[in-house]
C-alpha positions in Angstrom: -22.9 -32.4 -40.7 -23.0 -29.6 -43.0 -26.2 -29.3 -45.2 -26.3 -29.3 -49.4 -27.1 -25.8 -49.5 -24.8 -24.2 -47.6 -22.1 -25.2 -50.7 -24.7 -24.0 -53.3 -24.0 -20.5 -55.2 -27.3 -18.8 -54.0 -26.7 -18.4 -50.5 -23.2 -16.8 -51.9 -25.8 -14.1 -53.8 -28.1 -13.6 -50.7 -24.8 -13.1 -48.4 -23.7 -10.8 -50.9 -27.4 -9.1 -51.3 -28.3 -8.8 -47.7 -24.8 -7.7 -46.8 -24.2 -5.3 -49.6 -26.5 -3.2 -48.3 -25.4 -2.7 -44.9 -21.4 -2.4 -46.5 -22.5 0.3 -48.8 -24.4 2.6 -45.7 -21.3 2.3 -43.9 -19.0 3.1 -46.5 -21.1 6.3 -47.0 -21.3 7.1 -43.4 -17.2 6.8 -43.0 -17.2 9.6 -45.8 -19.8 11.8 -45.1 -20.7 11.0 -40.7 -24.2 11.2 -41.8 -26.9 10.1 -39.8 -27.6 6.1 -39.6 -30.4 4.9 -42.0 -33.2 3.1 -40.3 -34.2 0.8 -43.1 -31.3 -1.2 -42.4 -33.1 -2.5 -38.8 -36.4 -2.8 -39.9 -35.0 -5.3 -43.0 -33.6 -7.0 -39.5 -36.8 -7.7 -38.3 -38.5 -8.3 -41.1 -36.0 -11.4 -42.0 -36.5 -12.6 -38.4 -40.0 -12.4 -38.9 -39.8 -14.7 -42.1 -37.7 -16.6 -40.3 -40.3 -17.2 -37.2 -43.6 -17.3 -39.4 -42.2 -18.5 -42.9 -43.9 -16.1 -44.9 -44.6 -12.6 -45.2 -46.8 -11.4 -42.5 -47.2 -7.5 -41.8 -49.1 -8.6 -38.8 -46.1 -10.4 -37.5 -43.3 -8.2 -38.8 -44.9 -5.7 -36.5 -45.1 -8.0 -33.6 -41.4 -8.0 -34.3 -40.5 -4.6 -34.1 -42.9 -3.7 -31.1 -41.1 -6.1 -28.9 -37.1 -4.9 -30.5 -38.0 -1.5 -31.4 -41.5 0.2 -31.3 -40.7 3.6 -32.3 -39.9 2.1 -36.0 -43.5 1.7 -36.0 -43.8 5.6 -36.4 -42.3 5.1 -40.1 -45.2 2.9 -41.7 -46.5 5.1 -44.3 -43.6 7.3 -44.1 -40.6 6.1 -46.3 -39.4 7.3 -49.4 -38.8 4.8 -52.6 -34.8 4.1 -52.0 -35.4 3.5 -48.4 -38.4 0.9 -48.6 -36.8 -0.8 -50.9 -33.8 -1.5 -48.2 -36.5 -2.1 -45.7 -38.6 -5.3 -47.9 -35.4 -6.5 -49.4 -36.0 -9.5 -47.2 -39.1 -10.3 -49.3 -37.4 -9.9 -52.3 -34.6 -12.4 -51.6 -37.4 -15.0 -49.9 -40.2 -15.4 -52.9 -37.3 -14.0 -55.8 -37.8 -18.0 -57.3 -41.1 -17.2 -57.2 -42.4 -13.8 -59.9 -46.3 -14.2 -59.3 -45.8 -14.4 -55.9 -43.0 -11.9 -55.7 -44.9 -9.0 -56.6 -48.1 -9.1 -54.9 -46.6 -10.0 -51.3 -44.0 -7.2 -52.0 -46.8 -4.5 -53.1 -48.2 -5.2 -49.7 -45.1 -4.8 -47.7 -44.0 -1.6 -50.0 -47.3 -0.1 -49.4 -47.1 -0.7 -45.8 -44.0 1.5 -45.7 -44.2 4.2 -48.6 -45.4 7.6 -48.3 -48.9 7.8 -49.2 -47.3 9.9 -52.6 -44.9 7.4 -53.9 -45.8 5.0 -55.8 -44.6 1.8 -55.6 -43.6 0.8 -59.3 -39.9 1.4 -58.9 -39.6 -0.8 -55.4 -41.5 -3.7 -57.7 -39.6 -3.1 -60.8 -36.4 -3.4 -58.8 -37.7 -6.4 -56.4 -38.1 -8.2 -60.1 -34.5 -6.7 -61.0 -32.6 -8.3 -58.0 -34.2 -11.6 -58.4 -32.8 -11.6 -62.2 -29.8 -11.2 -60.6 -29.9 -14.2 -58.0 -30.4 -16.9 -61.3 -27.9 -18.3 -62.6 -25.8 -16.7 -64.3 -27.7 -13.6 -65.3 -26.9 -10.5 -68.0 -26.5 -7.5 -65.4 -27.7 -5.3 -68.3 -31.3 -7.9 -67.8 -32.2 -5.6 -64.7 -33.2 -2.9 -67.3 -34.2 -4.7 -70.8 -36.6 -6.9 -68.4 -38.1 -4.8 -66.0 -40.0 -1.6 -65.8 -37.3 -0.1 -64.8 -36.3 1.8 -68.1 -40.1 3.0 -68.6 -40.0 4.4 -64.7 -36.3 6.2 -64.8 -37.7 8.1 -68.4 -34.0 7.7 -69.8 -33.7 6.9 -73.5 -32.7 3.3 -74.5 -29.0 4.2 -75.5 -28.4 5.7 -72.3 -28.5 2.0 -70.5 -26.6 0.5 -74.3 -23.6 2.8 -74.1 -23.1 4.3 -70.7 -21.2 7.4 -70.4 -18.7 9.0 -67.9 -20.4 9.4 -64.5 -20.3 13.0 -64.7 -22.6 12.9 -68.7 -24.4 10.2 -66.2 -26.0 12.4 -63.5 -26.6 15.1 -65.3 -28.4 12.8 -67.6 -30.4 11.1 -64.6 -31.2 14.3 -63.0 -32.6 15.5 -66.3 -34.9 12.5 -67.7 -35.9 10.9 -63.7 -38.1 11.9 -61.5 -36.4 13.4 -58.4 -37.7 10.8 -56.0 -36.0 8.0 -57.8 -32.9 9.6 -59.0 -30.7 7.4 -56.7 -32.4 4.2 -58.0 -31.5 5.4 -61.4 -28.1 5.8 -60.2 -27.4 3.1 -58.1 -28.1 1.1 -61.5 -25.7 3.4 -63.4 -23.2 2.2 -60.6 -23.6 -1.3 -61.0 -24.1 -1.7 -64.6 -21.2 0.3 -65.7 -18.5 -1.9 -63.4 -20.6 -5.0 -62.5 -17.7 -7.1 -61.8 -16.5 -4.9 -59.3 -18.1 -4.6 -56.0 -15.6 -2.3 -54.1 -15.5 0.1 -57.5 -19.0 0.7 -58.2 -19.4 1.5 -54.3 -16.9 4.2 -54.3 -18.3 6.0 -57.3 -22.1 5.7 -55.5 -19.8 7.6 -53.0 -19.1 10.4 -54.6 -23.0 10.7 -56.7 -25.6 12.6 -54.9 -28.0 11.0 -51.6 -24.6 8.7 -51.1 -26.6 7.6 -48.0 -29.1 5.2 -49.7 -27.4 5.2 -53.2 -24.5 3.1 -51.9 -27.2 1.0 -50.2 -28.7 -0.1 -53.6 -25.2 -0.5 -55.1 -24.7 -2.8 -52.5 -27.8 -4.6 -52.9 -27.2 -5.1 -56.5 -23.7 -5.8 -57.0 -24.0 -7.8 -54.1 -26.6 -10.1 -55.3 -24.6 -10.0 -58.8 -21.3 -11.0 -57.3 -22.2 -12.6 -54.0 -20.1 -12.5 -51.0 -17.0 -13.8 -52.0 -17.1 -10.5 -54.8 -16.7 -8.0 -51.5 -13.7 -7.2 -50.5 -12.5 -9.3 -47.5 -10.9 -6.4 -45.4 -14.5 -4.5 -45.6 -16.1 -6.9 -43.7 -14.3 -5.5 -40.7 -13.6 -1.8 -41.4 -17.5 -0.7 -42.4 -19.7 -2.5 -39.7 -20.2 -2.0 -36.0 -16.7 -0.1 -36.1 -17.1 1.1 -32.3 -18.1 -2.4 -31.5 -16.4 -5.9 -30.8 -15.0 -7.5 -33.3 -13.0 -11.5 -33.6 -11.3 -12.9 -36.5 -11.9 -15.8 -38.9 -9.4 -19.0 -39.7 -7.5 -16.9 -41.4 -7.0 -14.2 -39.0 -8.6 -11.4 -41.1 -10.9 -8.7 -38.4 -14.4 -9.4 -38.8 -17.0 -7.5 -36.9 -19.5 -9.1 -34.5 -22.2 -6.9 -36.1 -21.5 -8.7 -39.6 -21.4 -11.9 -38.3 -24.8 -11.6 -36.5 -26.2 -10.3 -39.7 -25.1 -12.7 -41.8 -26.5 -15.3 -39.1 -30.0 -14.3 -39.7 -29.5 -14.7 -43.3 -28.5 -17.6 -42.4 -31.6 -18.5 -40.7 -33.6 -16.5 -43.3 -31.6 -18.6 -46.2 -32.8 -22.2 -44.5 -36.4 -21.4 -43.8 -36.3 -20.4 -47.5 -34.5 -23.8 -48.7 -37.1 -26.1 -46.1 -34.6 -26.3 -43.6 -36.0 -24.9 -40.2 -32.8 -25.5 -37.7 -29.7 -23.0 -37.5 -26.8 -24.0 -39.6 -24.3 -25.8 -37.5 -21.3 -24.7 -39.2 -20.6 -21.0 -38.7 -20.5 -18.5 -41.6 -17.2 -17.9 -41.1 -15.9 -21.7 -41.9 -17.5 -22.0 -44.6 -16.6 -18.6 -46.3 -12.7 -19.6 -45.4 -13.3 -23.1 -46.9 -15.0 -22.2 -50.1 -12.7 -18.8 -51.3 
């Protein structure tokens, strides 16, 4: 029996959330061999985490990582804005229905992870931004007229009204923003000037400066904007666990075993969150095939 939600739009947006982010490091990483962000696993354990406790719990969320990976530990209190903001998006997809409980639970889990020096305005302005994005049928250009987010990037209003060329665009960014939270400001730019277009606003966060996490927000956003089914299908295969094992779906396209484990835990993540406690009996897979 296949649950009610598992047809419903938002999962499609979380899917596309949780594994935009991961698409958008790897697409980076095939241009540039940089070094693998970390963020990425600790967002891992803090979904299973939620999953185990059904609520935020730093207590927990480190229980988690001490018995999968104890040296993240080392990085509480250490991350920059772009990368904590990878690291809680758990919490933002979890209590996103939810604005008065959004941004006190995520305060606590951005300050568990931010350098002492950053503040964490722009990880809650942008928590409030991607759960615009999961409502129905949201304006893109919402994620700056109704958050912070244009008071914290310092650009003028008809910067975000009539967006220029990307090149006018970073030298605008790098001129008004703070340098800390230039790629924020451009990972927006990204999304907001082709927000239709997954695949398109991920190759221009390519080519921008910090590619590395930039393309990680992109993802993030224009994956929460367009869902899943908005990401290319071929990607799911080329940009994840490359080195790895791999299988395909119904329809024979190569999908890695490293996207389909994470898009298990969202899964899991995604039921907990709907009041369903048990993991979904039909596999991802079927029910992307069956519902292109």
């Amino acid at each position: 029996m296949i649950h009610s939600w598992q047809n419903h739009s938002l999962i499609n947006k979380f899917r596309g959330a949780w594994l935009g982010g991961y698409v958008g490091a790897a697409k980076a990483q095939q241009r540039y061999a940089g070094k693998p962000l970390v963020a990425g696993k600790i967002a891992e354990l803090g979904a299973q985490s939620l999953v185990k406790v059904g609520y935020l719990d730093l207590a927990a969320w480190q229980e988690q990582i001490k018995m999968n990976d104890p040296a993240l530990l080392n990085l509480a209190g250490s991350l920059l804005m772009p990368e904590a903001i990878w690291a809680t998006l758990p919490v933002m997809l979890f209590y996103h229905e939810q604005p008065r409980k959004l941004a006190p639970v995520l305060l606590s889990a951005l300050k568990f992870w931010l350098h002492p020096q950053e503040s964490p305005a722009p990880g809650l302005a942008l928590g409030e931004a991607i759960a615009l994005l999961l409502r129905k049928n949201p304006r893109p250009q919402a994620i700056i007229e109704q958050t912070e987010l244009e008071k914290i990037f310092g650009l003028p209003i008809k910067f975000w009204a009539n967006l220029p060329c990307l090149e006018l665009a970073l030298k605008e960014i790098t001129r008004h923003t703070p340098p800390n939270y230039v790629p924020i400001a451009i990972a927006c730019y990204c999304f907001l000037s082709t927000p239709e277009d997954f695949s398109l606003s991920i190759r221009r966060a390519v080519l921008t400066p910090q590619p590395e996490v930039t393309t990680v927000l992109v993802g993030i956003l224009s994956g929460a904007y367009n869902g899943l089914r908005g990401m290319p299908l071929s990607w799911y295969g080329e940009t994840l666990d490359l080195a790895g094992s791999s299988s395909k779906d119904l329809s024979g396209n190569l999908v890695s075993d490293r996207f389909n484990q994470l898009n298990q835990l969202l899964d899991q993540l995604f039921a907990v969150w709907a009041g369903h406690y048990q993991t979904p009996e039909i596999s991802w897979r079927n029910h992307l095939v069956t519902n292109l």
